[in-house]
C-alpha positions as CSV (number, residue, x, y, z in Angstrom):
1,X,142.9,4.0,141.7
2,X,146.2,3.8,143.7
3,X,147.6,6.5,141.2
4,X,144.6,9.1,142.6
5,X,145.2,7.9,146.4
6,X,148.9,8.5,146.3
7,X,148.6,12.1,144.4
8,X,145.7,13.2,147.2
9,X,148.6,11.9,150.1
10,X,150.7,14.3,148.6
11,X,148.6,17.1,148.2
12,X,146.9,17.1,151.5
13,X,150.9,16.5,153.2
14,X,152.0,20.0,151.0
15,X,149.1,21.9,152.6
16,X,149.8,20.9,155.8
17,X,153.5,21.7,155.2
18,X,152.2,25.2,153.5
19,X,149.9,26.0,156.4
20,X,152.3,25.3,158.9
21,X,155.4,27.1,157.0
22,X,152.8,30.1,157.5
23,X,151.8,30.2,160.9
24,X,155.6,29.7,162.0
25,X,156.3,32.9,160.0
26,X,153.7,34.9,161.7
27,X,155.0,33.4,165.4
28,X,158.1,34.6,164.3
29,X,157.1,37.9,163.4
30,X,155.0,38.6,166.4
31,X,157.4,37.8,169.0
32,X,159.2,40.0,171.2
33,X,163.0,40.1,170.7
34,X,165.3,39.0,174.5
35,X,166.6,42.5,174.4
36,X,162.8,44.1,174.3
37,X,161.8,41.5,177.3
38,X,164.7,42.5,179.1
39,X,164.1,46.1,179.1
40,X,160.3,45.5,179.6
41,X,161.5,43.4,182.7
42,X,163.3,46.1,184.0
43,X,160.9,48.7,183.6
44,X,158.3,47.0,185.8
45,X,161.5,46.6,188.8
46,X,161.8,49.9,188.7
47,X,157.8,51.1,188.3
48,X,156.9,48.7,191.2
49,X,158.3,51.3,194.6
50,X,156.5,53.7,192.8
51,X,153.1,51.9,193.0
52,X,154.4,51.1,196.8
53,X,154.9,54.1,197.8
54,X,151.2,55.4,195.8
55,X,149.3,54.8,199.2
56,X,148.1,57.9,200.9
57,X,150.5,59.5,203.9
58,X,147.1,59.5,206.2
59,X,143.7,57.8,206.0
60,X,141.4,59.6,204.2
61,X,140.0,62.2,206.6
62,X,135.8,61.5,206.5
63,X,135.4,62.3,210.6
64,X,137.1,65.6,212.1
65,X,138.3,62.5,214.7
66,X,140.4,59.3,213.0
67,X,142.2,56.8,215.5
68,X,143.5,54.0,213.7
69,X,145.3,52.6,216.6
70,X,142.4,52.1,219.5
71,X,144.9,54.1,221.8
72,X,142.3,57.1,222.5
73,X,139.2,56.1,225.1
74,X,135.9,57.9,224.4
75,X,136.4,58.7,220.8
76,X,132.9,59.9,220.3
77,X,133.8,62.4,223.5
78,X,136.6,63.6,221.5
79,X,134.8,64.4,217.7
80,X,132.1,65.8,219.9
81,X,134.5,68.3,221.3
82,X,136.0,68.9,217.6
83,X,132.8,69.7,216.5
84,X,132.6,72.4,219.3
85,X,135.4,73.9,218.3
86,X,134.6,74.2,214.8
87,X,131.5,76.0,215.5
88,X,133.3,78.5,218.2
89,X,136.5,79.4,215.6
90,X,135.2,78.8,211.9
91,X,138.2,76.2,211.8
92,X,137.8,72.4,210.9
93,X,140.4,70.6,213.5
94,X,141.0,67.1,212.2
95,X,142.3,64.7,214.3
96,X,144.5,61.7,213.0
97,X,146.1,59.6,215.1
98,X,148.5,56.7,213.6
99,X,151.2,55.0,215.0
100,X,153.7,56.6,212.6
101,X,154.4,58.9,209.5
102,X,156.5,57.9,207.0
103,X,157.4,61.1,204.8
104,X,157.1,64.1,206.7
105,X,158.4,66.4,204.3
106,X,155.7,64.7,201.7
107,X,152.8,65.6,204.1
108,X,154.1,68.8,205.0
109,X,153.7,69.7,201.0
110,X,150.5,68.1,200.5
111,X,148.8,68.6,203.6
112,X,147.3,72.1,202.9
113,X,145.8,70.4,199.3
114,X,144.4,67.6,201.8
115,X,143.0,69.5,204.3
116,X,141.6,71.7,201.5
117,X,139.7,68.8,200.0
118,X,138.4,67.1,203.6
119,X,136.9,70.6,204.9
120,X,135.3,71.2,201.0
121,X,131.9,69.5,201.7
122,X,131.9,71.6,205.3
123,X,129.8,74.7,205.5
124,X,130.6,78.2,207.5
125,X,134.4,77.3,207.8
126,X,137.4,79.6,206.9
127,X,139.9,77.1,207.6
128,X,141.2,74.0,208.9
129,X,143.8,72.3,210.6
130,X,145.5,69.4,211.0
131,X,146.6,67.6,214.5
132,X,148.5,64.7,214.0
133,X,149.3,62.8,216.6
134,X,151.8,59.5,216.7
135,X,151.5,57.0,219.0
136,X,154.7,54.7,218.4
137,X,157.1,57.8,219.1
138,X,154.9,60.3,221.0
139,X,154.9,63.7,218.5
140,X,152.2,66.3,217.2
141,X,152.4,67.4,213.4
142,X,149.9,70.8,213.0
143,X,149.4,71.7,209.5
144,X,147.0,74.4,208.6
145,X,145.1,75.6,205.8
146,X,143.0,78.9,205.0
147,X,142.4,81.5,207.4
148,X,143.0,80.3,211.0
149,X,143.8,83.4,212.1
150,X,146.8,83.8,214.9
151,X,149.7,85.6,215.8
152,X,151.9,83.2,215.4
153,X,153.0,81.6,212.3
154,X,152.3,78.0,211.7
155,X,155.7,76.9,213.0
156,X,155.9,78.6,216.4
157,X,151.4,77.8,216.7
158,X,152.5,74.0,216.5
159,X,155.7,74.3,218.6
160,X,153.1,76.2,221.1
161,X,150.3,73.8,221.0
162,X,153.1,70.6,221.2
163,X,154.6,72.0,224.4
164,X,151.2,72.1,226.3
165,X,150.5,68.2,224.8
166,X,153.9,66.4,224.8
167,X,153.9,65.8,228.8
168,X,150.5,63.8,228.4
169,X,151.4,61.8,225.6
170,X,155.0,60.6,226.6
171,X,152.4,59.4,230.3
172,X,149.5,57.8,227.9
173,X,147.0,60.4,228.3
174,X,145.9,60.4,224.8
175,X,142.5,62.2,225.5
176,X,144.0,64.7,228.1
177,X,146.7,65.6,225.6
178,X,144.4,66.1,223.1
179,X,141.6,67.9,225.0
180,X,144.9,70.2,225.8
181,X,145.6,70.9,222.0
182,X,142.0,71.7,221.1
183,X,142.4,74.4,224.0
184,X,145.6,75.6,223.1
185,X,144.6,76.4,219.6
186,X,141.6,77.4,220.3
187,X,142.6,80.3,222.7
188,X,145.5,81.4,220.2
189,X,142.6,81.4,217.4
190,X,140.2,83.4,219.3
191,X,143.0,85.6,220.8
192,X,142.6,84.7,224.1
193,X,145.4,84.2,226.8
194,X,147.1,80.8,227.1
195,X,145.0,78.3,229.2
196,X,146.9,76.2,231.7
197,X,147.8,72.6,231.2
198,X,144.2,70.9,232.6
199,X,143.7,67.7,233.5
200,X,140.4,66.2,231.2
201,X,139.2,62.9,232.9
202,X,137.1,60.7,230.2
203,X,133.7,60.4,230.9
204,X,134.8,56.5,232.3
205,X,136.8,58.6,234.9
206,X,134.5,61.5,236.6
207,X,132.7,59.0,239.0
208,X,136.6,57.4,239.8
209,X,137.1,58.9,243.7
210,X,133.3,58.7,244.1
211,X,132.8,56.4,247.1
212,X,132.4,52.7,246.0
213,X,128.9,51.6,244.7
214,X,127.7,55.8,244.9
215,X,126.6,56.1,242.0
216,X,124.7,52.9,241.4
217,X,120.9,52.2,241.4
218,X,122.2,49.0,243.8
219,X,123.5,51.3,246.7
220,X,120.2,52.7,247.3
221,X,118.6,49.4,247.4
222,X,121.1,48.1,249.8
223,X,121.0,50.6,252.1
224,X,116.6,50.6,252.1
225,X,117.0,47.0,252.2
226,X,119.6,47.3,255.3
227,X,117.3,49.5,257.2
228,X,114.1,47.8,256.8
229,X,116.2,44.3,258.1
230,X,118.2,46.6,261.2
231,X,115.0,48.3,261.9
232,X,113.4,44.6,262.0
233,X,116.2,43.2,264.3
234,X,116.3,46.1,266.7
235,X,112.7,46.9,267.7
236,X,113.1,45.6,271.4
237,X,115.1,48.0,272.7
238,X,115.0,51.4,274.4
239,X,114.9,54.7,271.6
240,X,118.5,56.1,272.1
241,X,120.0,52.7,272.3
242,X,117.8,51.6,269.2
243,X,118.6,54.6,267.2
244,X,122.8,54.5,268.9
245,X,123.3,50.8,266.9
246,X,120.9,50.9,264.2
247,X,123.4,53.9,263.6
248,X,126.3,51.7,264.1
249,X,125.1,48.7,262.2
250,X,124.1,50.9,258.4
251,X,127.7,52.1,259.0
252,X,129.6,48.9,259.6
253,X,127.2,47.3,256.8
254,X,128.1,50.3,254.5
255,X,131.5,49.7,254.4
256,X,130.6,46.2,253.7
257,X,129.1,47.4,251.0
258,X,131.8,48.9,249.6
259,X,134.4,46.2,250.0
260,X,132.5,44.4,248.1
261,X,131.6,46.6,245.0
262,X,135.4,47.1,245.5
263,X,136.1,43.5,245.1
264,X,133.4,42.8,242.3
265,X,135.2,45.6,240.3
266,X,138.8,43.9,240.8
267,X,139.6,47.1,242.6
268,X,139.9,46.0,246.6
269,X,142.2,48.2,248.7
270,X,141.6,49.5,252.0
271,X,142.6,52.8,251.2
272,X,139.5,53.1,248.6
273,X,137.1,52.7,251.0
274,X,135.4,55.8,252.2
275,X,134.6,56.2,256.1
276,X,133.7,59.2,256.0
277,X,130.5,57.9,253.8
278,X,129.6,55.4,256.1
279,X,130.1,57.8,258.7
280,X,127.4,60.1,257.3
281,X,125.3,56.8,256.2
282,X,125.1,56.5,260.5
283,X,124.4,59.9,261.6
284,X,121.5,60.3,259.1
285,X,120.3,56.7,260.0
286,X,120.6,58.0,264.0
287,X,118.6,60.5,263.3
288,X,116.3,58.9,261.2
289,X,115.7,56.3,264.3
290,X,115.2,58.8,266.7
291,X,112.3,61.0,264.8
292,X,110.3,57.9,263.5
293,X,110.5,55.4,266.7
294,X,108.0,55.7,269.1
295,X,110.1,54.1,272.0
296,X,110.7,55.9,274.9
């Protein structure tokens, strides 16, 4: 009995020794050599800039209008005003702004291929452009593509359009600047003379020298609410008197009223309010007194 026990020892220690001989040989086979994981190695340092640098130039262009900075106001204003222009000339205008290019020359030779492929789901167009705009050193790259029809070649058309919209980015103007470009090109498209350089306020800016509180639903209420309490306060009096500081008083309570909207706006300067406003707020009220009072 202790003869058969040591014999299967043995045996089952050889085919572990076997077995294990075995899968060491196939380890050994399978594995890479130091001079194949060294040139692997190297391989990947020099395929990894490429996958860097793999990223597109620009986003990709979905809108005719693309700010990825947040530096131009009234963005919908702008595409609105692209769109405009596309329908007037035949010519997609996309607009990119980005706070810098990287490769110039790369854009420069693929920008026609990218244009091509943003204005391709666009219908009735013969061409398209490109007006790049950087924010972190103030420049405009044009690139066209197709028929935009001009006299000028693409070089001198962007020099052109750059010259009428430098001035207003180097100040901040983003939207004037570009309002200016759309014009520019436009005119040269359409073979029309040179527009001057035109100040475009932003829709935040067209009530800006309106007098204070104008334009507000609250002004008229003040100033029904200021008659009805004047008209209250000065009923004992004769009619021209009556009428002479009911006058005075809608004035002097007009400007009042602008201080204020002034101050609630963070705004306050003397020089922003409008006399001549509450000037013509008195002479109407004077004359409002004098045709409805019944005094003598």
């Amino acid at each position: 009995m202790g003869v058969y026990r040591h014999y299967g020892r043995y045996f089952y220690r050889r085919r572990f020794i076997n077995q294990y001989a075995l899968l060491k040989k196939d380890t050994q086979e399978t594995e890479v050599p130091p001079m194949k994981k060294i040139i692997i190695l190297l391989s990947l340092l020099i395929l990894l800039p490429l996958t860097a640098t793999s990223n597109p130039l620009i986003p990709i262009m979905k809108t005719l209008f693309t700010d990825v900075t947040g530096t131009v106001p009234d963005a919908e204003e702008i595409a609105h005003k692209a769109e405009l222009f596309r329908q007037q000339t035949g010519v997609a205008p996309f607009i990119v702004v980005l706070p810098d290019i990287n490769n110039e020359a790369s854009l420069r030779q693929n920008g026609k291929a990218m244009l091509a492929h943003a204005a391709s789901s666009m219908s009735n167009v013969k061409g398209s452009v490109l007006l790049l705009f950087t924010t972190r050193e103030p420049r405009l790259i044009m690139i066209t593509n197709g028929q935009v029809e001009s006299s000028m070649d693409d070089k001198h058309l962007g020099l052109l359009v750059e010259n009428h919209t430098l001035a207003y980015l180097h100040a901040d103007l983003w939207y004037q600047g570009i309002n200016n470009a759309l014009a520019v090109l436009q005119a040269q498209i359409l073979k029309q003379p040179t527009p001057p350089l035109t100040y475009y306020p932003h829709p935040g800016q067209q009530h800006e020298n309106d007098p204070p509180g104008s334009t507000t639903t609250l002004g008229l209420f003040a100033w029904a609410v200021a008659f009805i309490v004047f008209a209250a306060f000065f009923n004992y009096t004769t009619r021209l008197y009556y009428a002479l500081k009911f006058a005075v008083a809608m004035a002097v309570a007009n400007m009042g009223y602008q201080a204020l909207c002034l101050y609630i706006d963070n705004s306050f300067a003397i020089t922003r309010i409008s006399p001549l406003w509450a000037g013509l707020i008195g002479v109407c009220t004077f004359i409002a007194a004098l045709l409805w009072t019944s005094k003598r």
